[in-house]
N, C-alpha and C positions, 0 to 999 in steps of 0.2 A: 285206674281203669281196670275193669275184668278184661281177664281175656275174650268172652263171649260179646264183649262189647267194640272191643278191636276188630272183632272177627267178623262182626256185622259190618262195619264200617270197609271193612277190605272187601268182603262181598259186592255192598254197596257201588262201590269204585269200579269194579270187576263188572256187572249189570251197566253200569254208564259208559264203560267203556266198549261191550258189545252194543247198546242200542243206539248211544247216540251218532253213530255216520247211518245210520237207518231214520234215524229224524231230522237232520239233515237234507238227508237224500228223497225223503218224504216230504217236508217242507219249501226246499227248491223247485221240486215240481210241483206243486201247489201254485205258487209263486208266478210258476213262468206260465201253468194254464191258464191262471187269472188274467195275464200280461196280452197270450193268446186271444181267450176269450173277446178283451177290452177291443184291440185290434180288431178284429173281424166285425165286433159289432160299429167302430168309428166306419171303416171300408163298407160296410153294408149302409151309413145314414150315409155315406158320399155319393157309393154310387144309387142311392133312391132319389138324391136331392139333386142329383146331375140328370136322370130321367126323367126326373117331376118336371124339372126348368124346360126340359126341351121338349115333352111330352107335352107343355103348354103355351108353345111357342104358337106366335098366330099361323095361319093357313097362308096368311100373303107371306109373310117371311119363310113356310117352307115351298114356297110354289119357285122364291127367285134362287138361283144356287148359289149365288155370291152368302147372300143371307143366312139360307140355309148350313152353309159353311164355316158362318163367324158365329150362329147359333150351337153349332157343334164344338167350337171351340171352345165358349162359355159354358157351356158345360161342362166341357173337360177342366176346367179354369175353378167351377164350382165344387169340382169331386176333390181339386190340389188343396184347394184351401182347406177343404174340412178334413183332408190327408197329412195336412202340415202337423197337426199333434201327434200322429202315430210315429213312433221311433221303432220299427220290427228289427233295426241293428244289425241287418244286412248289407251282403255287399252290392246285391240288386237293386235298383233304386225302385220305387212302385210304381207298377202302369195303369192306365188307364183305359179303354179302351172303348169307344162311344159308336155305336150304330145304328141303323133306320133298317131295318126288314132285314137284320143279316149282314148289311151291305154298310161302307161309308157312306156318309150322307150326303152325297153329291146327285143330281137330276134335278127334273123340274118337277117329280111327280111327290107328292109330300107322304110320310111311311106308314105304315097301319100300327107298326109298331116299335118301340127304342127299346134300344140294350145296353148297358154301362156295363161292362166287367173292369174291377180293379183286380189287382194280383201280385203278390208281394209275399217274401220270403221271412219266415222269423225267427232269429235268432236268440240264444240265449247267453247274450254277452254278461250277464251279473254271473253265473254258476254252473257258466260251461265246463268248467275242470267237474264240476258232478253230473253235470247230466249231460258232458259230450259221447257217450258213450251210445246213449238213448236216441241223440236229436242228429240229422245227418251231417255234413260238414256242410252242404248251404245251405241249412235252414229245415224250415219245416213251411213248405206250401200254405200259404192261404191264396185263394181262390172265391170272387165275391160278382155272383150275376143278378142281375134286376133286371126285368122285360115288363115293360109296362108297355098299352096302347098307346097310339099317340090319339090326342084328347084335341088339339087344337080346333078352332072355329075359326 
């Protein structure tokens, strides 16, 4: 071997070993926005598919409150299940949150409009040792509102 050819290869090693905790530290956060990303849009089809349900719910069933009440629960029931795939890796468990005009949906008068908020905390349990620095210690807020009329006939 030349020396010039040593000398590349020690450079070489020298460049790897300044960029790669920057690739790294670049590709974890890739990682965990995708992760982000994925998350907000599941919470955004739950809570649309828990307003669509009770947004379509008949006018007799929002008129009784008994009804009206087990209508609100299935909803919430509808937003759990399509929440059961998300894993945000917190120590918050996700809520849900289901309303008629603002209000829980109790009365006998039926709502002009429904509101599902989910809201859940996400963590970066694969490469928190690189990005605990960036991401707070409980997470990183997500936050997911849907306000649709109610539609019922």
């Amino acid at each position: 071997m030349t020396p010039s050819t040593t000398r590349q290869r020690g450079i070489a090693a020298i460049e790897l070993a300044i960029l790669l905790p920057l690739i790294i530290i670049l590709a974890t956060s890739v990682i965990f926005i995708a992760r982000v990303l994925m998350s907000y849009s599941i919470a955004h089809k739950a809570a649309q598919s828990a307003a669509v349900y009770l947004a379509t719910v008949p006018m007799s069933d929002m008129m009784d409150t008994s009804r009206k009440t087990a209508a609100q629960t299935i909803a919430g029931a509808v937003a759990d299940i399509t929440l059961a795939e998300v894993k945000p890796g917190g120590r918050e468990p996700i809520v849900v949150d289901v309303h008629c005009d603002g209000l829980t949906c109790a009365g006998p008068t039926p709502p002009k409009e429904i509101s599902v908020t989910v809201r859940m905390w996400m963590m970066d349990d694969f490469f928190f040792s690189q990005t605990g620095g960036i991401i707070p210690d409980g997470g990183l807020p997500l936050t997911v509102v849907v306000t649709i009329p109610y539609l019922g006939a």
